[in-house]
N, C-alpha and C positions, 0 to 999 in steps of 0.2 A: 739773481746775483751774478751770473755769467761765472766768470773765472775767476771773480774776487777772491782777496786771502784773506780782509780781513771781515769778522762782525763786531756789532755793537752790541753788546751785553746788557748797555745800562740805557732803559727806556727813555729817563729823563732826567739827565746828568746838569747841574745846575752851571752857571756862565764861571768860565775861570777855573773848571774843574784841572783836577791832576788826570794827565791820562796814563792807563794803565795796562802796558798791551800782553797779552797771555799766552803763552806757547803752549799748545796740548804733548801729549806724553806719546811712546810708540803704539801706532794703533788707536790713538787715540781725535776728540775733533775740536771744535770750537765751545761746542755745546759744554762738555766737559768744565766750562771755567764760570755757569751758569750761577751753583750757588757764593763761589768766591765773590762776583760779582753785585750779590745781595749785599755780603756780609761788610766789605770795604764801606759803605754807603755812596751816600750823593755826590760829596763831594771828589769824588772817582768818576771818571767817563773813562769805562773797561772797554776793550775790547780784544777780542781772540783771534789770533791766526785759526785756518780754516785748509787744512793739507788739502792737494788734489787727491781724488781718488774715493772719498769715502761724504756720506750723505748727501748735500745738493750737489756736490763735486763728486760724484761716481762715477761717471762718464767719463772722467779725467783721468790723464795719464798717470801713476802712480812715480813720483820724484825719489830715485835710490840715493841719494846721496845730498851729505850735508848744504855742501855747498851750495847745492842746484837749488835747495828749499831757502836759501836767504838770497839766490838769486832772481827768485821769483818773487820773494814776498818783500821785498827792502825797499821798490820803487812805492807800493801801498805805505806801506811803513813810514817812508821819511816824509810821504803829504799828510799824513795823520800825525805826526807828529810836528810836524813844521810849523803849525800857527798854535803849536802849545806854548803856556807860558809854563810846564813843566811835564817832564812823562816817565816813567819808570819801567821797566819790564819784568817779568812773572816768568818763568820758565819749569817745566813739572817734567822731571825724568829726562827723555831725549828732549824737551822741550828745553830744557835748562841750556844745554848744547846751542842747540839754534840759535836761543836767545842771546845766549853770551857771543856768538860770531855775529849778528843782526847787530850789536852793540859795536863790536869793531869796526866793523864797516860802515855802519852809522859814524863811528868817530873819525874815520878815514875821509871820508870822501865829502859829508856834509858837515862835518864840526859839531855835531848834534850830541850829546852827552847824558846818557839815561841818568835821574836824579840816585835812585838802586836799583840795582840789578840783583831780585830775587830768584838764586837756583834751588829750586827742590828735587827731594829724592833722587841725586844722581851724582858723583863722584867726580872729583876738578877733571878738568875736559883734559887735562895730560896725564890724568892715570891709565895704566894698563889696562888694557880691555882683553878679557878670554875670548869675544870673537865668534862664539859659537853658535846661540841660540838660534841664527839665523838658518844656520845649517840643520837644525834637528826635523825630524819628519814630522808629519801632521798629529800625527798620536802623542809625540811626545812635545812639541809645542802646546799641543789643549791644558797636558798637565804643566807645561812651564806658566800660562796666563792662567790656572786654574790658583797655583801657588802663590803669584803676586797678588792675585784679585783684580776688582776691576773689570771684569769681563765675567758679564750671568752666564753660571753654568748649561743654565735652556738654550740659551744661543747656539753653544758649541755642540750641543745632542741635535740642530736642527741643520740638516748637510747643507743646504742651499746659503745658511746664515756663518755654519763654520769654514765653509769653504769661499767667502766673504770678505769673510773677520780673520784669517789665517796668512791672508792673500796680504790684506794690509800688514798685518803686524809683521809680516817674515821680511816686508820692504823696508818699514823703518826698522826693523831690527841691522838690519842688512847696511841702512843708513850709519845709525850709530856705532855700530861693531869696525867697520871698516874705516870711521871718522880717524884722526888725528890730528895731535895740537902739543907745539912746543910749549916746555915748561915756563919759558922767557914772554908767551901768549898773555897781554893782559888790557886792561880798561879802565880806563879814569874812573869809571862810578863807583862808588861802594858797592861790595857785593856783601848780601845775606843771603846764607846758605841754610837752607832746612829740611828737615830727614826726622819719620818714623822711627821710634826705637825698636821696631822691630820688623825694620824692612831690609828682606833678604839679599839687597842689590847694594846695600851700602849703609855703614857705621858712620856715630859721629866723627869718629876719627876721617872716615876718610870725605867727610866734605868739608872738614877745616884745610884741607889742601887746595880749597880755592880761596884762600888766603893768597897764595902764590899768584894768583892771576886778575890782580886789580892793584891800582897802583892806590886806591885811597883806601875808605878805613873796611873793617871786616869784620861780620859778627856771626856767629851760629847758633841755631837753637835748634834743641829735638824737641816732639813731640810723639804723643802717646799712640801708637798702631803702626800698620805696616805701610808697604808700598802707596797706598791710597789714603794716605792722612788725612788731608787735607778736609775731604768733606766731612768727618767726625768732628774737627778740629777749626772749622770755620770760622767761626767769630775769631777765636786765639789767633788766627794766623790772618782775618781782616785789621782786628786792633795790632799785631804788628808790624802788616804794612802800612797802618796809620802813620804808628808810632817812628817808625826808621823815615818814611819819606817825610813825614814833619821835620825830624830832627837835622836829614841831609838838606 
């Protein structure tokens, strides 16, 4: 794969598919957006961004900062998206972030217009961020990725694997904590916004504040667990990216 950022998810995506591209969460990879990818079906040709720094990309430099991650991955991006007859985007936690700047700049510079723009688990990109997590030591990071989930506890007991997995998460944390975004920041596509009812990083309250930053329509839905919903929640959250990209 060399330096690539993005992969393909869906083995065999049938002709005139909707494409659906995935942004993974902090610390997080491409792999990650595997069973979302089952669940949309065929008529979806997925695929994920792929950070430097972590699985076939290990050897790569690790990217601190937002910006830098959609200017590396937006030239992939706008050929994969360019001979769609339509494409959506998926964004999970700091993926959400990503996605929605990947989306401005897609609208800036090629006129390209995601059909929705799906943020999960993570809070409109102009709320206040505390900024810290990047900063906590390694002992108390294992308990912060122990609390959200997400990351097997065996990992973080094996040094060679925590000191790894630590490395990455403390960059994109590092990423997002330091990101910023005016509340006037928005995007032609529709955005749906979705969040565990009991994810410690954000209430439904506070992803109906990405209302504010899209200029078409706007819907929110929660669903049942925490930080990592989504794969409990799979089909429900394939049948509503059915449901909202049909509809837009």
């Amino acid at each position: 794969m060399g330096n690539s950022w993005l992969r393909h998810l869906s083995p065999s995506p049938r002709n005139g598919s909707h494409k659906l591209v995935c942004f993974p969460h902090a610390g997080g990879s491409a792999l990650a957006f595997g069973p979302l990818a089952e669940s949309v079906g065929s008529e979806f040709d997925v695929l994920a961004v792929q950070y430097p720094g972590r699985q076939d990309r290990r050897h790569e430099r690790l990217v601190g900062d937002i910006s830098g991650l959609v200017d590396g991955l937006l030239p992939e991006v706008i050929e994969a998206v360019g001979d769609a007859e339509s494409f959506s985007v998926f964004g999970h936690s700091m993926g959400s972030v990503v996605a929605f700047e990947a989306c401005r700049r897609l609208e800036d510079e090629v006129g390209a217009t995601a059909t929705v723009l799906f943020a999960s688990g993570r809070c409109a990109p102009s709320a206040t961020q505390s900024g810290r997590v990047h900063l906590l030591g390694d002992r108390e990071l294992c308990e912060q990725l122990l609390q959200i989930g997400g990351t097997p506890a065996v990992l973080l007991e094996d040094p060679d694997f925590r000191e790894l997995i630590l490395s990455i998460v403390r960059n994109d944390y590092r990423a997002i904590e330091t990101y910023t975004c005016t509340t006037d920041a928005t995007v032609k596509s529709p955005i749906v916004a979705l969040i565990g009812d009991r994810d410690p990083d954000a209430s439904f309250a506070d992803i109906q504040a990405w209302s504010a930053h899209t200029s078409g329509s706007f819907a929110a839905q929660s669903f049942p667990g925490g930080h990592f919903f989504i794969d409990a929640n799979r089909r429900a959250v394939g049948q509503l990216i059915r449901e909202h990209t049909s509809a837009a």
